[in-house]
C-alpha positions in Angstrom: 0.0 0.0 0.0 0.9 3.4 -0.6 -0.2 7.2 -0.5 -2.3 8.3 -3.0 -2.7 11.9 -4.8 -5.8 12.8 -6.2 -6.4 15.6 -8.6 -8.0 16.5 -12.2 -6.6 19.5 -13.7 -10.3 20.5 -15.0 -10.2 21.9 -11.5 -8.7 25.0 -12.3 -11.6 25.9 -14.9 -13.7 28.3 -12.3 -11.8 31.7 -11.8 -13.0 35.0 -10.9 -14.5 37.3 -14.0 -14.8 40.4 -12.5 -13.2 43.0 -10.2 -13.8 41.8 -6.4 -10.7 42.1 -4.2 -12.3 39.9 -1.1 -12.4 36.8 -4.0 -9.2 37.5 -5.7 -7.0 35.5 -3.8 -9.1 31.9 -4.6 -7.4 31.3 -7.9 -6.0 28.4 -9.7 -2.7 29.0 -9.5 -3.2 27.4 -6.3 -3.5 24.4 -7.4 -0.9 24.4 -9.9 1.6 26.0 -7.6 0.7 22.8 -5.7 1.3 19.9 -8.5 4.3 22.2 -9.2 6.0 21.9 -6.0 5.3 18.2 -5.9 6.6 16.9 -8.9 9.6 19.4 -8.7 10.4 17.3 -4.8 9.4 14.2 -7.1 7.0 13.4 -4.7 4.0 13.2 -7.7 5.5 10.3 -9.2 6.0 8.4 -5.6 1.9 8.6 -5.5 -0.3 6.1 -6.4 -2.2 8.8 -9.2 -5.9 8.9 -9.0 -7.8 11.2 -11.6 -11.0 12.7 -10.0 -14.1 11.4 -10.9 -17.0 13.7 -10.4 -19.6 12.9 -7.7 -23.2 12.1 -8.2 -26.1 14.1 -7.0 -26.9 12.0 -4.8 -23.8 12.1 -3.0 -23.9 15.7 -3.1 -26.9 15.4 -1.3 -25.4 13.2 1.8 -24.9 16.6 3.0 -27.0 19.7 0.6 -30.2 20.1 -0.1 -31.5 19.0 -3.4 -32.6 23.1 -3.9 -29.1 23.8 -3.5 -27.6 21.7 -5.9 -30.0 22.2 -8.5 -29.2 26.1 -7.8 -25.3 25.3 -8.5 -26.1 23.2 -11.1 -27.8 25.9 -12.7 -25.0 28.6 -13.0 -23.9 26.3 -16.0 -26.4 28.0 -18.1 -25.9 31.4 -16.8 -23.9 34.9 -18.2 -21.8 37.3 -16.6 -23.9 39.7 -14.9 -26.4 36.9 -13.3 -22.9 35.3 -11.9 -22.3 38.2 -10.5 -25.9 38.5 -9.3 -25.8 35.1 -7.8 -22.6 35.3 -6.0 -23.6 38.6 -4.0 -26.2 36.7 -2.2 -23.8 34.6 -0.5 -20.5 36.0 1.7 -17.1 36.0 0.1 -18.0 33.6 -3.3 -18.2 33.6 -7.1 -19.6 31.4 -9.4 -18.5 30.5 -12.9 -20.1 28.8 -16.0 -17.7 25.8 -14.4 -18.3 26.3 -11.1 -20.6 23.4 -10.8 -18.2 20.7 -13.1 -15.2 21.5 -10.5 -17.3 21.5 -7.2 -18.4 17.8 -8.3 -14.9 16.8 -9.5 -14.1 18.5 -6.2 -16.2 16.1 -3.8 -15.7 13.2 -5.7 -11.7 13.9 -5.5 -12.4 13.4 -1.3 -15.1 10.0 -2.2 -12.3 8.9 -4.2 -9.7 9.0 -1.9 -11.8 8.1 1.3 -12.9 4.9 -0.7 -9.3 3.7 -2.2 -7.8 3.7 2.2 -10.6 2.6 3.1 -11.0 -0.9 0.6 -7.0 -1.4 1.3 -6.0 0.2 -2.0 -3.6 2.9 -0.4 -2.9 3.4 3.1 -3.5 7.3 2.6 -3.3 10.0 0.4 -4.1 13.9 -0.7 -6.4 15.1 -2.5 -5.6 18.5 -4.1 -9.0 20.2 -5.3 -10.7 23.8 -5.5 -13.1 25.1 -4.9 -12.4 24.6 -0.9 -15.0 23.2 0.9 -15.4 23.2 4.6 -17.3 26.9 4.8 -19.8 25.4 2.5 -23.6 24.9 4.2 -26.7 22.8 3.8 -28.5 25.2 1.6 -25.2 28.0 0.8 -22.1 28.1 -0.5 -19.6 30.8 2.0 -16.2 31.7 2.0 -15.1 30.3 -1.6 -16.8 26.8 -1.0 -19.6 25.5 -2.7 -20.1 21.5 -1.5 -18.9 20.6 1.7 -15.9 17.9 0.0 -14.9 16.7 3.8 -18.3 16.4 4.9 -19.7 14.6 1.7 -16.5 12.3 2.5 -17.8 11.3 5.9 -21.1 11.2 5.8 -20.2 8.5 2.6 -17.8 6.6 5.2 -20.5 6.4 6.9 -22.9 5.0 5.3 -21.0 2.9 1.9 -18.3 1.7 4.3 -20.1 1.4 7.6 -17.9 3.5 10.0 -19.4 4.4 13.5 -16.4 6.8 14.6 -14.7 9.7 12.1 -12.4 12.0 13.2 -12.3 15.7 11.0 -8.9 17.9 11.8 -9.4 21.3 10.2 -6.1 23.0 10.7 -7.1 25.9 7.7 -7.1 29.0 9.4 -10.6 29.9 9.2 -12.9 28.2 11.1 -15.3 25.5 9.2 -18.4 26.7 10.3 -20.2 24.7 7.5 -18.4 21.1 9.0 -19.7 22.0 12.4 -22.7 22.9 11.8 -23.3 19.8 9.1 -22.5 17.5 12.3 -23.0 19.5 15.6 -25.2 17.0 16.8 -23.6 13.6 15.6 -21.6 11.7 18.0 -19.8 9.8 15.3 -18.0 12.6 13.9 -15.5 14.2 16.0 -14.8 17.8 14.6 -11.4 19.4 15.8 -10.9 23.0 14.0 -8.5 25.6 15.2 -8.9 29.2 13.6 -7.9 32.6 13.8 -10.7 34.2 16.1 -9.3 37.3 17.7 -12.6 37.3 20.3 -14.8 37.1 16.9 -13.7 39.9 15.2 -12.4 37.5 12.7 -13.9 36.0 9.6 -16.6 34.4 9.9 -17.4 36.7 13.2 -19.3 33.5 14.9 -19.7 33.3 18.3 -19.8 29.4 17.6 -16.6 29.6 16.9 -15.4 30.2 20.6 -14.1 27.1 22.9 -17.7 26.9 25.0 -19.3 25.5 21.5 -19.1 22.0 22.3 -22.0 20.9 20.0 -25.4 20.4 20.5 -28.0 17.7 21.9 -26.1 13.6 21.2 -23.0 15.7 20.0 -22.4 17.7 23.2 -18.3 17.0 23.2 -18.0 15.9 19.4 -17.0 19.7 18.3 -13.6 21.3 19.7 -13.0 24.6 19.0 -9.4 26.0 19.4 -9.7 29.9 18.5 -6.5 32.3 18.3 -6.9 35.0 20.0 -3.5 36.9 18.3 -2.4 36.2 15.1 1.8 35.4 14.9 0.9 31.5 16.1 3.6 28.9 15.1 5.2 26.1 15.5 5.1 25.9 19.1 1.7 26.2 20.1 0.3 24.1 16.4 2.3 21.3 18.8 0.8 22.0 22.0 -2.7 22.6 20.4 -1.8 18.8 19.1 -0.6 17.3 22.1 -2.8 18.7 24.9 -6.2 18.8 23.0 -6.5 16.7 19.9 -4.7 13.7 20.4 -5.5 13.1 24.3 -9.4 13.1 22.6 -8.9 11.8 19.4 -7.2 8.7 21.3 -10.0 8.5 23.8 -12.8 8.5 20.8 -10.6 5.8 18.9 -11.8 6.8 15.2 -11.6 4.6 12.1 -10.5 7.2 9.8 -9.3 10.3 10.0 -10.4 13.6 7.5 -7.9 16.4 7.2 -9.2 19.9 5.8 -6.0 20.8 4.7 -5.9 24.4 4.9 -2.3 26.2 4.1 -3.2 29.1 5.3 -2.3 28.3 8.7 1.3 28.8 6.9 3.9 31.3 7.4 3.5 34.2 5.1 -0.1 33.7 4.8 -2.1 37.3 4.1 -5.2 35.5 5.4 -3.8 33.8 8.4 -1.3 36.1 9.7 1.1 32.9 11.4 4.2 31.9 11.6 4.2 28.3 11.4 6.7 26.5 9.2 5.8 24.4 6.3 7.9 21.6 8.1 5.3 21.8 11.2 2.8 19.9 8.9 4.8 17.0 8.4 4.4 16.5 11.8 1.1 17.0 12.4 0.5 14.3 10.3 3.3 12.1 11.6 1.4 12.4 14.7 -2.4 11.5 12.6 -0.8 8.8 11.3 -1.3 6.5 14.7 -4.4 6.7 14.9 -7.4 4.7 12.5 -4.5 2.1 11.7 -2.7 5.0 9.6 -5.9 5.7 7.3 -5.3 9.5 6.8 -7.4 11.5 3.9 -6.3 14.8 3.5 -8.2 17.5 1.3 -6.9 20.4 0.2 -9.4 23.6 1.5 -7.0 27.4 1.5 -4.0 28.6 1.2 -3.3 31.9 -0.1 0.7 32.4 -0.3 2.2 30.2 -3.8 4.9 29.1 -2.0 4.6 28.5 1.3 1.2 26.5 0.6 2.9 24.6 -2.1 6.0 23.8 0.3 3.3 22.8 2.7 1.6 20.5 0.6 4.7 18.8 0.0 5.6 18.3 3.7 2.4 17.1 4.3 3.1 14.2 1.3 6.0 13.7 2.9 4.7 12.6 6.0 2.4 10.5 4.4 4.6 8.5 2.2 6.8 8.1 5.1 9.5 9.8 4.1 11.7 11.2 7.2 10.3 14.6 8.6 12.7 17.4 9.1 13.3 18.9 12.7 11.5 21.8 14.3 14.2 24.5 14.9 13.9 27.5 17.1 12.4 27.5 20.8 9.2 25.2 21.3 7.4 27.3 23.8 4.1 28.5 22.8 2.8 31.6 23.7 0.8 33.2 26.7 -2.1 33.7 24.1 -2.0 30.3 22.8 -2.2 28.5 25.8 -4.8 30.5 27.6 -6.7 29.0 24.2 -6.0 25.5 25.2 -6.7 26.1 29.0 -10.3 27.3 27.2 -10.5 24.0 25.3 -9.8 21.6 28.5 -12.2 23.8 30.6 -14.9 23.6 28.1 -14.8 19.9 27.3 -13.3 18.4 30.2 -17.5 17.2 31.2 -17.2 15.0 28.0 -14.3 13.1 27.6 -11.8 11.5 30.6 -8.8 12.2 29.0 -9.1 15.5 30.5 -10.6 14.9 33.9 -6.9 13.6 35.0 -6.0 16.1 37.7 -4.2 19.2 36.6 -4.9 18.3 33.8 -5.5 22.0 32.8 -2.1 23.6 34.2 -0.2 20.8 33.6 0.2 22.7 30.0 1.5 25.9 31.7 4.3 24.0 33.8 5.9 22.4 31.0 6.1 25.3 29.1 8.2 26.8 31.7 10.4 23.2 31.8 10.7 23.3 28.1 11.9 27.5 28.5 14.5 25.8 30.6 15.8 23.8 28.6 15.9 25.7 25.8 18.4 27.9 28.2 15.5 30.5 28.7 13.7 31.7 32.0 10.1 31.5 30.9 9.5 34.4 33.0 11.4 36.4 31.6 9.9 39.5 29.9 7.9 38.8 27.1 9.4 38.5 24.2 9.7 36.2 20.8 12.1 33.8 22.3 10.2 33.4 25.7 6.5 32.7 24.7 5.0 35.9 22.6 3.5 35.8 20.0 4.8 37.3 17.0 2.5 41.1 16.0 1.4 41.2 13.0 3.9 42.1 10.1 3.1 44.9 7.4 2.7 43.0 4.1 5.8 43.4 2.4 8.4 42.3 5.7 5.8 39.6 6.2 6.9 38.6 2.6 10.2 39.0 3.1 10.3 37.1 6.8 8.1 34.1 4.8 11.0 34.2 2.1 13.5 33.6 4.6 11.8 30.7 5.8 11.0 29.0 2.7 14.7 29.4 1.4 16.0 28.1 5.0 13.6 25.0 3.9 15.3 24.4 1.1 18.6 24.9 2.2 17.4 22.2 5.0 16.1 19.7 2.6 19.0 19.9 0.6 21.6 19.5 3.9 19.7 16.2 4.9 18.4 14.0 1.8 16.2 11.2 2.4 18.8 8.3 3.8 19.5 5.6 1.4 18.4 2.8 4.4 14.9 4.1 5.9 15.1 1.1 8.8 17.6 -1.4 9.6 17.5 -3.8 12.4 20.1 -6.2 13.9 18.4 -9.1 15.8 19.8 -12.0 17.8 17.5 -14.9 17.0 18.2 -17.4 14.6 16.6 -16.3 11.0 15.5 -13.2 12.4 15.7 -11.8 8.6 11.9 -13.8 8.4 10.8 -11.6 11.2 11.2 -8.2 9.4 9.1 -6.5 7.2 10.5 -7.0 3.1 11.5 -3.4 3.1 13.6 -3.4 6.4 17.5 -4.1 5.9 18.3 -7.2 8.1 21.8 -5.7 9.3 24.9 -7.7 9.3 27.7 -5.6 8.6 29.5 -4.1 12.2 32.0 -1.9 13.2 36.2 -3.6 12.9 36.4 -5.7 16.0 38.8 -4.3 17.8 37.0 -0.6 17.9 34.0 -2.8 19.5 36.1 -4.7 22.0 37.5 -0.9 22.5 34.5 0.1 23.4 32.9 -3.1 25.9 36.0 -3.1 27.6 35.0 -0.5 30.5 31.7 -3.3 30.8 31.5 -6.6 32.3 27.8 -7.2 30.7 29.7 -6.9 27.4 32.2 -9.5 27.6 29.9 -12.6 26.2 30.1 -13.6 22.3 26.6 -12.3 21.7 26.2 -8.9 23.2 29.7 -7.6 21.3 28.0 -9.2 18.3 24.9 -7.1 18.5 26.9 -4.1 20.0 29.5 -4.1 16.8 26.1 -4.0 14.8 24.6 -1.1 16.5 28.2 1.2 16.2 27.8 0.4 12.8 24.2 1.4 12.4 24.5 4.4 15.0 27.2 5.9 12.8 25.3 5.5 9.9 22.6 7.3 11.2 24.5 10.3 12.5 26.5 10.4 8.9 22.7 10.7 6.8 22.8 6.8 5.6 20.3 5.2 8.2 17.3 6.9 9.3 15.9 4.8 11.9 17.5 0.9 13.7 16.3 -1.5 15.8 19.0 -3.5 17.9 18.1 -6.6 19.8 20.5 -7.8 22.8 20.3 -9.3 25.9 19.5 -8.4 28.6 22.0 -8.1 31.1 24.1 -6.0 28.7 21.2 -3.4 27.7 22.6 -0.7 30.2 26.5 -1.1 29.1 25.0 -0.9 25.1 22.5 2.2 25.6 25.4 3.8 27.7 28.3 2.9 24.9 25.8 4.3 22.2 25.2 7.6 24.3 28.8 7.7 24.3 29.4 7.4 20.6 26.7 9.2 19.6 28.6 12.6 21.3 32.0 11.7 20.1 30.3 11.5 16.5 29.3 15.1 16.7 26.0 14.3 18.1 25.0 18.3 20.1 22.0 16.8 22.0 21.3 12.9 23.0 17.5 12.2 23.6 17.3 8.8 26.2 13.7 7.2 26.8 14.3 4.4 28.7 12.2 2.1 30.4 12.8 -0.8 33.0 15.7 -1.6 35.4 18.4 1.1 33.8 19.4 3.6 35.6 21.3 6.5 34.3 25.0 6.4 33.7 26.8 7.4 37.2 29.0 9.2 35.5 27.5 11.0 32.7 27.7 14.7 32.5 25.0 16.5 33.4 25.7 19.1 31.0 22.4 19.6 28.6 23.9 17.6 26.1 21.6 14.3 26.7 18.3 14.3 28.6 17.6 11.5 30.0 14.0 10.4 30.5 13.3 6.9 32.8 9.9 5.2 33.5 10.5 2.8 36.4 8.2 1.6 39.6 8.9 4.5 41.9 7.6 7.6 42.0 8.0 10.8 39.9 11.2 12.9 40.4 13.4 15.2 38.7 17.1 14.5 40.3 18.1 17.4 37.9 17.0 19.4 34.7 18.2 16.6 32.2 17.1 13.5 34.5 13.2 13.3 35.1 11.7 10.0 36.2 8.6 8.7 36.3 6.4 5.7 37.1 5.3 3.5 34.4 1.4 4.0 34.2 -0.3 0.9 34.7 -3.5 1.4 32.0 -3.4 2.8 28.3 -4.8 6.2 29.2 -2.4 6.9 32.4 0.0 5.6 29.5 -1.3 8.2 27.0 -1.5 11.1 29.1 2.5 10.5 30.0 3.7 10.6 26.2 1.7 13.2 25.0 1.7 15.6 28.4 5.3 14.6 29.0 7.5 12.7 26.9 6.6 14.4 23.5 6.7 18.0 25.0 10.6 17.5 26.4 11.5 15.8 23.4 10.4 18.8 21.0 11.5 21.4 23.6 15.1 19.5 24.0 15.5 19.5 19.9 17.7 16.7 20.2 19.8 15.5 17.2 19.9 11.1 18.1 16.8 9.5 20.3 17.8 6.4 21.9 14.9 4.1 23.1 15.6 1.4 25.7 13.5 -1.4 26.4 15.2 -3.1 29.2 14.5 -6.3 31.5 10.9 -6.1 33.1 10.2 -2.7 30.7 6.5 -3.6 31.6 6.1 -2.3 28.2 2.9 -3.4 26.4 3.5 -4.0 22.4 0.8 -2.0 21.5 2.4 0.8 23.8 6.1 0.2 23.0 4.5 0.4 19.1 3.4 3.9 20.2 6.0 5.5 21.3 8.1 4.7 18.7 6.3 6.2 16.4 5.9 9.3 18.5 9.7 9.5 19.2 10.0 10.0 15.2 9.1 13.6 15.3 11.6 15.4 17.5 14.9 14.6 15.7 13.4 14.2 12.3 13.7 10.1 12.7 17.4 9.2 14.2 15.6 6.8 16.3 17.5 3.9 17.6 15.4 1.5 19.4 17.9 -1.2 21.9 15.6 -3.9 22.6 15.9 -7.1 25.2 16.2 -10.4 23.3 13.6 -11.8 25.9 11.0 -9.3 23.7 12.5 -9.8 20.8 10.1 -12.6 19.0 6.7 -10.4 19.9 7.8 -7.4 19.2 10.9 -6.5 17.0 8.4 -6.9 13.8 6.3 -4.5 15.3 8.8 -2.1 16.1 10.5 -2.2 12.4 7.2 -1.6 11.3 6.9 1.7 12.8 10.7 2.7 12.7 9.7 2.0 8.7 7.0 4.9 8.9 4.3 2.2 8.7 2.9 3.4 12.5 -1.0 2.8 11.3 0.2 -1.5 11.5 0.5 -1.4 14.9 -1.4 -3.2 16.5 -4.4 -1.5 17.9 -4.4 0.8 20.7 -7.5 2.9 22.4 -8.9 3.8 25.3 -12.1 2.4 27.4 -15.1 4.5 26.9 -15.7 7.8 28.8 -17.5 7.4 31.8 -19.7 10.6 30.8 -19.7 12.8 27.5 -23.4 14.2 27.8 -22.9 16.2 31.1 -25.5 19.1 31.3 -23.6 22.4 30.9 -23.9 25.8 29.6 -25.7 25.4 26.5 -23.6 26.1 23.3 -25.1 29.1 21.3 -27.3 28.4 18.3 -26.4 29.3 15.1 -27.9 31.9 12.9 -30.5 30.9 10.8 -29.3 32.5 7.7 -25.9 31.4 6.4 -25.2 35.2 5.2 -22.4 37.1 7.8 -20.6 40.7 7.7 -17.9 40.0 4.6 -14.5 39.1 5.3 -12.3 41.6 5.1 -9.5 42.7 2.6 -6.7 40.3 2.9 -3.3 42.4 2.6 -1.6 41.0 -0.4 2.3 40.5 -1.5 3.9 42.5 -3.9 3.9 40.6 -7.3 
């Protein structure tokens, strides 16, 4: 299986035929900027290519009324003027004579991809279509969208495939008031958006798009709004949003597929959005998608106003999704005072639905690791507020926004071009007789080690090291860790017994820093305990899950206990583990698995994949042989970008979801709102 890419270039056919400034910006060099960008990376011709097929009317009418399509279908047949006519009746559209043929190739891009994951024919995929869709309402097109192509997707899930439990991620930059309101009161579609909101006096103005709309009635809980307050948002608190909200629930509501409304916008050097996030960030966002519904992601293109940055986006986001290594976050992983203040508003609002966030302090436990994270990024994070210590950025005039987006995009490059995709995606040494049958075909079985006598060089100082078969397997791991610091391995897996587990992860921290390694990542787990003599000098943090309790014996040694059920286990990673890994930036994780680890596979599958993100792969895994048979297929699996074959992990059903609370407000009942205003615009 594969990633597919769906697209039919008819889609570019609608365009704007008159003068009107708030519609100029939805245009079709969009998508062609797009399908540029991709087959320039040569990431086109690495998809499994679907042409669009245009969907029926009655699919189109899973979610619109037959009125409205019958009204869209009708601006075929109509001139100029009455286009014009037509689209001033709705807020921030305009129709075309071909409006109607690319709205249908439009949704049946999304039924086209949602079908080929879901009947095994791909694992995942894009599709890249205009016009956008998830502004788009029962009975009225809004904010450049005419059918609803996410929505149309899962309500068809639903019903041709049979799922019970769909999760929609809208990360465009506007909030999808037409989503929400399509499923507000459906408990099988959870709706995550986050948007620009500024207290409502952004686009769309709705005071449904606030945190306290939760949904209505059976869907009390299903609809999780995350509004920015400020614009200048980036890479830091699109994590945070991620790891504190949206995965803690989408874990908890287990879905079978998950719907991205793949807006760009969110982008640096947006004019709409106004953010700083970095193309790169997208990759892992969906990295992090990827473990959940068994890997089945369907992303569809919805805005995305800057040429560049939303075609470098797109192609991050393909990235991700073929499996490719993701590069690094760079710069301080704090988010703002704004930002979380926003997620604090989230927890509050739908902690009465879901357990994941009834876990106490849950709802400061954000605020304190920001300020661990400013630590060890060298920062106070109380120090006065600045870019560097949790502020957002203000909003740029247009032409230095330009310039500050160039920058970024050229650094991109620059980065992509520093750190190709390895020629060895995952290797594993194993111990066990024909362990080559155990791995998956496209895992390197590794054989080749480091000369003898550097190995022996190296297990001298350790007793555990002395017997035939843990100098075997640690020769094989110098071998493999050098590779992956010198850009030929990405990710290894290294089985060896268990007595010598400690004396191996402690040679390999040693290497690793002699090799020109700046910042060592260590997640262990079991009976190891932390070199005596290691320097605690910020140059490896090391991170232990063992029996006792909790503690911090300095800033680069936390402990913790290992949680004895899957959500305890959950809330750990993403509330701890993944928010000091991004924060530390480190350049090699190591991840130890030693005697009675306690580990479930599912779990040790998990984190694994998790642990990808933070150094852009350059995950070693050291495993015990007494594991080895269960789990080292697994494990490859998921070192091989392949994190939707784990096996299946969730979470026991929340104890309450329909709590009686403030009710949510209603939504208008006309689609029409004040128009969105100007969007400031690059110099051509």
């Amino acid at each position: 299986m594969g990633t597919a890419l769906v697209y039919h270039e008819d889609m570019t056919a609608t365009r704007l035929l008159w003068d009107d400034p708030q519609c100029q910006i939805e245009c079709p060099a969009r998508l062609d900027a797009a399908l540029s960008g991709l087959r320039q990376c040569g990431l086109e011709q690495r998809c499994f290519r679907l042409s669009a097929r245009k969907a029926s009317e009655a699919e189109l009418g899973l979610v619109h009324s037959p009125e409205y399509v019958a009204l869209v279908r009708g601006t075929q047949a109509l001139a100029e003027q009455e286009l014009q006519a037509l689209s001033a009746q709705f807020d921030a559209v305009y129709f075309h004579p071909r409006t109607y043929h690319c709205a249908q190739l439009a949704a049946g891009a999304a039924l086209q991809l949602v079908d080929a994951v879901l009947t095994g024919t791909v694992r995942n995929g894009l599709a890249l279509v205009r016009p956008p869709g998830h502004h788009s309402q029962r009975a009225a097109a809004n904010g450049f969208c005419v059918f609803n192509n996410v929505a149309i997707a899962a309500q068809h899930a639903k019903q041709k495939h049979g799922l019970h439990r769909i999760l929609i991620v809208d990360w465009d930059i506007h909030h999808g008031q037409g989503i929400q309101y399509i499923f507000e009161d459906d408990p099988s579609v959870l709706y995550f958006s986050w948007h620009r909101y500024e207290h409502g006096r952004f686009w769309p103005f709705l005071r449904e798009s606030d945190a306290d709309a939760v949904g209505q009635g059976q869907g009390r809980g299903f609809t999780v709004n995350l509004p920015w307050n400020q614009v200048g948002m980036g890479d830091p608190d699109y994590m945070a949003a991620f790891l504190h909200v949206l995965l803690p629930l989408a874990f908890e509501f287990d879905p079978e597929l998950v719907l991205v409304s793949a807006g760009f916008d969110s982008a640096i050097g947006d004019p709409e959005g106004q953010m700083q996030a970095t193309p790169e960030c997208f990759a892992h966002l969906t990295r992090l998608l990827q473990v959940l519904a068994g890997g089945r992601v369907c992303a569809v293109l919805e805005g995305g106003y800057h040429l560049e940055s939303s075609a470098h986006s797109v192609c991050m986001t393909v990235r991700a999704l073929l499996g490719d290594p993701i590069l690094p976050l760079s710069g301080p992983m704090v988010p703002c005072h704004s930002a979380l203040e926003s997620i604090q508003s989230v927890q509050r609002a739908h902690a009465p639905h879901w357990r994941s966030l009834q876990q106490p302090g849950r709802c400061s436990r954000v605020g304190a690791d920001r300020a661990h994270r400013g630590s060890l990024d060298g920062r106070d994070s109380e120090s006065p507020p600045d870019a560097a210590s949790g502020t957002c950025s203000p909003p740029l005039p247009g032409a230095v926004a330009c310039e500050t987006a160039a920058a970024a995009l050229s650094s991109l490059l620059d980065r992509l071009r520093l750190r190709p995709v390895p020629p060895v995606l995952t290797a594993a040494a194993l111990t066990v007789p024909g362990a080559a049958r155990l791995l998956p075909p496209d895992v390197l079985c590794q054989e080749e080690s480091a000369p003898r006598e550097e190995t022996e060089a190296w297990a001298r100082p350790h007793e555990a090291l002395a017997q035939d078969k843990a100098l075997t397997a640690l020769g094989k791991l110098l071998y493999l860790l050098d590779g992956t610091l010198d850009g030929q391995v990405n990710n290894s897996l290294v089985v060896t017994p268990g007595p010598a587990v400690a004396a191996t992860l402690d040679v390999a921290i040693r290497r690793g820093l002699s090799r020109g390694a700046q910042r060592v990542l260590c997640v262990t787990l079991g009976q190891l305990d932390r070199p005596l003599d290691l320097a605690d000098d910020g140059r490896t943090l090391w991170l232990n899950s063992k029996v006792e309790e909790a503690a911090a014996p300095s800033m680069f040694h936390v402990r913790t206990p290992l949680p004895a059920t899957t959500g305890g286990f959950l809330n750990c990673v993403l509330g701890l583990v993944l928010p000091l890994a991004y924060g530390f930036q480190p350049d090699l994780v190591l991840v130890a698995l030693g005697p009675a680890h306690g580990l479930q596979d599912p779990w040790a599958a998990l984190l694994a994949a998790m642990l990808q993100g933070p150094a852009g792969g350059r995950v070693l895994v050291l495993l015990e042989e007494e594991s080895a048979p269960r789990l080292a297929r697994t494990l490859a699996l998921v070192l091989h970008g392949q994190a939707g074959t784990a096996p299946h992990t969730s979470l026991p059903e929340p104890a309450v979801r329909h709590r009686p609370s403030q009710p949510c407000p209603g939504r208008p009942p006309l689609a029409r709102v004040a128009p969105r205003p100007r969007p400031l615009r690059c110099p051509q």
